[in-house]
N, C-alpha and C positions, 0 to 999 in steps of 0.2 A: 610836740611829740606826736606820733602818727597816732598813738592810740587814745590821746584826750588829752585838753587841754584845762591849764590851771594856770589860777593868776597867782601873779606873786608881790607882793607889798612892801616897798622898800620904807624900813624903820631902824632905827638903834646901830646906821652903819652896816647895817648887812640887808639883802631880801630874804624874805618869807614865805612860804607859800598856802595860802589857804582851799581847797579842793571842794567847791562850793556845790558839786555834783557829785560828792561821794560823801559830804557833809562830815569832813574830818580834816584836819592837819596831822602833821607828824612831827614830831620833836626828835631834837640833835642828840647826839650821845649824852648831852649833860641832862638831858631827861627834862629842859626849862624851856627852851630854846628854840620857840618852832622852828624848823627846817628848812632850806630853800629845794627848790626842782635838783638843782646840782647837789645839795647834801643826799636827797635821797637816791640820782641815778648814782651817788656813789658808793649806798651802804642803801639797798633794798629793803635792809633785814629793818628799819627804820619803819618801813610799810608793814611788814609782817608783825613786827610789836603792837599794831593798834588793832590788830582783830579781838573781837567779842569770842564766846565760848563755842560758836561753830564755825571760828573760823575764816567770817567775812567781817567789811567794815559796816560803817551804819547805814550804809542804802544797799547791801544787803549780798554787793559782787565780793568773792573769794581773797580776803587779803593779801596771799600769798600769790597770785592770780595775777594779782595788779604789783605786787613788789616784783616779778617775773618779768610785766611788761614795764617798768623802769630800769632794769639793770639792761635790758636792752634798747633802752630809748637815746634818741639823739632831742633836744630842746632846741627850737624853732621859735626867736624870741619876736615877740612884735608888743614894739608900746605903744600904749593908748593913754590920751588922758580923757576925763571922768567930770562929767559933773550932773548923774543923778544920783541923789544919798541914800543907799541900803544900809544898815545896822546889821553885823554880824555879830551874833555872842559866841565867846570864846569859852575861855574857860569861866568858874564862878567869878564874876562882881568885871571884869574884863570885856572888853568892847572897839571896835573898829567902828571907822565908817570910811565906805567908800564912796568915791564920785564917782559918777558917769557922765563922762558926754562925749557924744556924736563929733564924729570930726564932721569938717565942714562950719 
């Protein structure tokens, strides 16, 4: 998308996207479910459910701000594969890991 990019983790048959620069994901209408890029350019309001009490997400830009620039985004897909290992925490007791590596 032009205005930032997110990776997205394919697990359980579907992808996922976790937004490692706004330090948040977003879950599918079933409220369990993180979301992909394509779930959320298709229901914004997905973005706007995760703001805190003024309104922004957890690094601090306007969630409704950012659900604005998804409903008008086009996904611009590029895959990589991975092999340095970050730990993300997700939700309590829940955990990924990612790999990185460099092509070449």
């Amino acid at each position: 998308m032009a205005f930032h990019e997110v990776p997205e983790i394919y697990y359980h048959h579907a992808w996922h996207a976790y937004d490692a620069d706004h330090k948040v994901y977003y879950l599918a209408r079933d409220n369990a479910t993180v979301a992909s890029v394509a779930d959320v350019i298709a229901d914004p309001s997905l973005v706007a459910s995760r703001a805190d009490a003024d309104g922004n997400d957890p690094e601090g830009t306007s969630a409704q701000w950012m659900a604005d620039q998804y409903a008008g985004a086009t996904p611009a897909y590029d895959y990589s594969t991975f092999s340095e290992q970050t730990t993300y925490s997700l939700r309590s007791s829940q955990t990924f890991n990612r790999l990185h590596r460099e092509n070449g």
